[in-house]
C-alpha positions in Angstrom: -5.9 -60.7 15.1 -5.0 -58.5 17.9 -1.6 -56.0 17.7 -0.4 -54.1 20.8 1.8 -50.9 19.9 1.9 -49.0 22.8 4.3 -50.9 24.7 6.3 -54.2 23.5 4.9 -55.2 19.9 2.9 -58.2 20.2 0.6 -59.7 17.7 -1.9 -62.6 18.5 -4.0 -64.1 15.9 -6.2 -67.5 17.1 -4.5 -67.2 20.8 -0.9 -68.0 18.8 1.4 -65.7 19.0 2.7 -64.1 15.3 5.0 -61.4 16.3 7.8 -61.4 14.1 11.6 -61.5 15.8 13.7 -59.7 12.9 13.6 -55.9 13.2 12.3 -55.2 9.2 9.6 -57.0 9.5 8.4 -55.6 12.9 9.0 -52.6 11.5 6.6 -53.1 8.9 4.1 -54.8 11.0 3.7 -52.2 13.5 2.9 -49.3 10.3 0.3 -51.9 9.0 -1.3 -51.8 11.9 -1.2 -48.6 12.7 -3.2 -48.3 9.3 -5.4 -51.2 9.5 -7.8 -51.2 6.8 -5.7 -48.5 4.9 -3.5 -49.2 2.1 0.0 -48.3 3.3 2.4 -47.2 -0.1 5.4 -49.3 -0.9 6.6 -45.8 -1.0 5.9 -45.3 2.8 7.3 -48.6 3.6 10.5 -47.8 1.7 10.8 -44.9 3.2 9.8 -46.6 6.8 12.3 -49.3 6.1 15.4 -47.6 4.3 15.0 -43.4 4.8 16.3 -42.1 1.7 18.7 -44.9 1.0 16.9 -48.0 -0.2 18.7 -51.1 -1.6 19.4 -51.8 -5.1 16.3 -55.0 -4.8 14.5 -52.8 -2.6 10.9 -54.0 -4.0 12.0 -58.0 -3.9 13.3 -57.2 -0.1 10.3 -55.7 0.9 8.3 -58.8 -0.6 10.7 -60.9 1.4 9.2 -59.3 4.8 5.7 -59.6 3.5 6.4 -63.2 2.8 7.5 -63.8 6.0 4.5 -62.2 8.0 2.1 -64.1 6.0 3.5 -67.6 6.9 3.4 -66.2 10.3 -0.3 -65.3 10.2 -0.9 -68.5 8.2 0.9 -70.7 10.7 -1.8 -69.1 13.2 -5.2 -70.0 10.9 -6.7 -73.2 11.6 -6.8 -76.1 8.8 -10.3 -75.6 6.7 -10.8 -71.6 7.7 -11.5 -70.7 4.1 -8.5 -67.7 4.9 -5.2 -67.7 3.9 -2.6 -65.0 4.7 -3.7 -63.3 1.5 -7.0 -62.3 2.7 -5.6 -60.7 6.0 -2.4 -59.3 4.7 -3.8 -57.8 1.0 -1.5 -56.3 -1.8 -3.8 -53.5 -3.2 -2.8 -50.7 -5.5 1.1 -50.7 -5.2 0.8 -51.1 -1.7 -0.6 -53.1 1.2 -3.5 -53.5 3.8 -4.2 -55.2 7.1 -7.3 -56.2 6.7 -8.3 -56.7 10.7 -10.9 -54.7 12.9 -9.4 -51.8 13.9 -10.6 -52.0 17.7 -8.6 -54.8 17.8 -5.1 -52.5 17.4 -5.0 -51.3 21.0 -4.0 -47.5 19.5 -7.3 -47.4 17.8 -9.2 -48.2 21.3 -7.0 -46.0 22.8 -8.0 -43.1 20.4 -11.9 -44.0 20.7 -11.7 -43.6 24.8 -9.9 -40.4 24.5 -12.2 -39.1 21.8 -15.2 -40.0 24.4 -13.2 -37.9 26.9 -12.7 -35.1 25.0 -16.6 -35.0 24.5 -17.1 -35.3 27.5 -15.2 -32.4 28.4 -17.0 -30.5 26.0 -20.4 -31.3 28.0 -18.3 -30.4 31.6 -19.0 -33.8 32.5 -15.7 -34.7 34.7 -16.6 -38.1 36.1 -16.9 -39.5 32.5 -13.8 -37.6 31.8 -12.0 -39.6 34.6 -13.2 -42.7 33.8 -12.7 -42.8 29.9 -9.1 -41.2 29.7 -8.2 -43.3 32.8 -9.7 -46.2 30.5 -7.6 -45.0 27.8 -4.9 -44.9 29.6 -4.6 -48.2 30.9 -4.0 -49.5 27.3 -0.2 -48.2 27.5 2.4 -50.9 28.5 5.0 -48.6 28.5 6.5 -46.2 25.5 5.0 -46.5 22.3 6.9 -49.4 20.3 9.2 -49.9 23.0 11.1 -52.4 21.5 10.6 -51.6 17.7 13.7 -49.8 15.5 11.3 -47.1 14.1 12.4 -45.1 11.3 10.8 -41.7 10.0 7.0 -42.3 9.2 7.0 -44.5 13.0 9.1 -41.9 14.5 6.5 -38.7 13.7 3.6 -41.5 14.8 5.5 -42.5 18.4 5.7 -39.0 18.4 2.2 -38.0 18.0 0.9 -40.7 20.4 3.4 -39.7 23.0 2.2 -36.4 23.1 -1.7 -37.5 23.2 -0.7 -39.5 26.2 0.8 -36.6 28.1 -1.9 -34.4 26.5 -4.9 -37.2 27.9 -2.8 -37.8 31.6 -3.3 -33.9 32.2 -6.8 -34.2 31.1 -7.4 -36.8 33.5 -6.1 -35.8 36.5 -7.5 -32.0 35.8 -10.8 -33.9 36.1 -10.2 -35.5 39.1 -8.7 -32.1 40.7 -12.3 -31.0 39.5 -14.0 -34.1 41.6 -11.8 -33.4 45.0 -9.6 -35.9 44.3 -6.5 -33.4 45.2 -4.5 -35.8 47.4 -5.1 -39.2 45.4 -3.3 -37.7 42.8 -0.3 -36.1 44.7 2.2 -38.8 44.3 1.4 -39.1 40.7 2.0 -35.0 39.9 5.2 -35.7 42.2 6.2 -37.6 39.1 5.3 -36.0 36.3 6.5 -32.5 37.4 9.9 -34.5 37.8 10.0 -35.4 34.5 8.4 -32.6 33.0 10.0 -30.0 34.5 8.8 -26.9 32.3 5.3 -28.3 31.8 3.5 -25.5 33.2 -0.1 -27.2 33.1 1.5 -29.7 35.1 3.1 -27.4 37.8 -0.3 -25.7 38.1 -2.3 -28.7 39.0 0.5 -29.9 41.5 0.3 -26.4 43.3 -3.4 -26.6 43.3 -2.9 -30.2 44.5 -0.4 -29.5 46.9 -2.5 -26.1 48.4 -5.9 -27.6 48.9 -4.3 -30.9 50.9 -2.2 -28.1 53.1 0.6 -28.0 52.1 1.1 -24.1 51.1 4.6 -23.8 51.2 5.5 -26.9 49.2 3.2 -25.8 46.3 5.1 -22.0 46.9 8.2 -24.6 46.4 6.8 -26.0 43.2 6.5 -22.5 41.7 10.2 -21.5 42.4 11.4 -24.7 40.9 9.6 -24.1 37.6 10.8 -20.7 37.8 14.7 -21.7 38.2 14.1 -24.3 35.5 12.7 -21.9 32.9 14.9 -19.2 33.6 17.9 -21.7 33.4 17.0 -23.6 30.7 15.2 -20.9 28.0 15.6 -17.6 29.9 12.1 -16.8 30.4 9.7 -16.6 33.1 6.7 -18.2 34.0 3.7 -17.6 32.5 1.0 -15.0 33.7 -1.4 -17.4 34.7 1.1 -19.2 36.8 2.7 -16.1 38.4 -1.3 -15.6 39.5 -1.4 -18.7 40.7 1.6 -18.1 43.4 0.1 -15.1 44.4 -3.3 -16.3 45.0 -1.4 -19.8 47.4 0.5 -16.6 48.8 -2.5 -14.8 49.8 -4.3 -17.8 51.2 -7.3 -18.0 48.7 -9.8 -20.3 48.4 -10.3 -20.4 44.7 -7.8 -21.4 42.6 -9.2 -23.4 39.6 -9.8 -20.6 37.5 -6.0 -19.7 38.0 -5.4 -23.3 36.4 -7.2 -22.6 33.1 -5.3 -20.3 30.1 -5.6 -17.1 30.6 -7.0 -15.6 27.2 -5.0 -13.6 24.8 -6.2 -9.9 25.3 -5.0 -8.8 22.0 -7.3 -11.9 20.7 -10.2 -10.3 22.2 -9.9 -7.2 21.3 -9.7 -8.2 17.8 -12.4 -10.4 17.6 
């Protein structure tokens, strides 16, 4: 069987598709799968399904949903497999397990690449960095289950995988800063700084973007637009590293990356 979560649910078992139409049921698909090979709680799925306001029958309902998922998957196994349903969607321990490789849930691939990148990080390697997390990438469709009514245990997890993609998109393109690759990913920063308009990691890779393809006074620009938006919005000001960061595009010098990185926490240091 193969799931796909980030983007439109879809589940595939034997090249037939097994995706279930009625929310519920989706609903308790997609926190299967997010646990394949882990018993998920009735309790969670309650909780998924209902908040704190389960129905009367809330056990026989939720065996209702299982019910229907397994004559899905059984409609997908071929005649004489030696599997039912059963075997693939198990009731263990007052709970339930989808027993499928976990590769084959495109969130679990998605974590393996970006756990590659990370190491690779670690080792300063940045062309493996490019490649895996651009890898990784390229398994989202569009937002985490797009079209799936989530309730609090999906909500923390679209969450959590939301922020990973943000968290591996910056990681990415840092790397291919790092590689020269300033101008190929211009129009990309162009978006993300419009969308993320306090994201200060962001705004720093788009000036050092912007500087080293010439264009000094539109990364200046970038700066005074996260400055506006941050004063506007929360009252602050830009960090110190980015307030460095304009001064060194307004004196014209040729080193920026460290400007890019955190600056360290003096009172840190001194302690340690």
């Amino acid at each position: 069987m193969r799931i796909r979560l980030l983007g439109e649910l879809e589940a595939v078992l034997n090249d037939v598709s097994i995706t279930p139409t009625a929310a519920k049921p989706r609903q308790v698909l997609a926190l299967l799968a997010l646990n394949a090979r882990r018993i998920v709680s009735v309790q969670s799925l309650v909780e998924e399904l209902w908040g704190h306001h389960p129905p009367p029958s809330v056990r026989t309902t939720l065996q209702t949903y299982i019910l229907q998922l397994r004559k899905l998957i059984d409609s997908a196994l071929p005649a004489g497999s030696g599997r039912t349903a059963k075997d693939i969607l198990v009731t263990r321990f007052d709970g339930y397990l989808l027993d499928i490789v976990p590769e084959n849930v495109d969130v679990c691939s998605y974590e393996r690449l970006v756990k590659a990148g990370q190491q690779a990080l670690a080792r300063g390697d940045h062309e493996a960095v490019s490649t895996l997390l651009g890898m990784a990438l390229t398994k989202w469709q569009s937002r985490a289950l797009v079209d799936v009514r989530i309730g609090l245990l999906l909500s923390l997890e679209v969450a959590r995988l939301e922020e990973s993609r943000l968290n591996a998109l910056e990681a990415r393109i840092a790397a291919d800063i790092q590689l020269g690759r300033h101008q190929s990913v211009l129009s990309e920063l162009t978006v993300l700084t419009a969308q993320q308009p306090m994201h200060e990691n962001l705004c720093a890779h788009y000036m050092v973007s912007l500087y080293r393809s010439g264009r000094q006074w539109q990364a200046l620009q970038a700066y005074k637009t996260l400055r506006t938006t941050l004063n506007r919005e929360l009252g602050v000001e830009p960090s110190l590293r980015l307030r460095r960061l304009q001064q060194a595009v307004l004196r014209s010098e040729a080193d920026l990356d460290v400007l890019v990185e955190p600056v360290p926490d003096p009172a840190r240091a001194t302690n340690a």
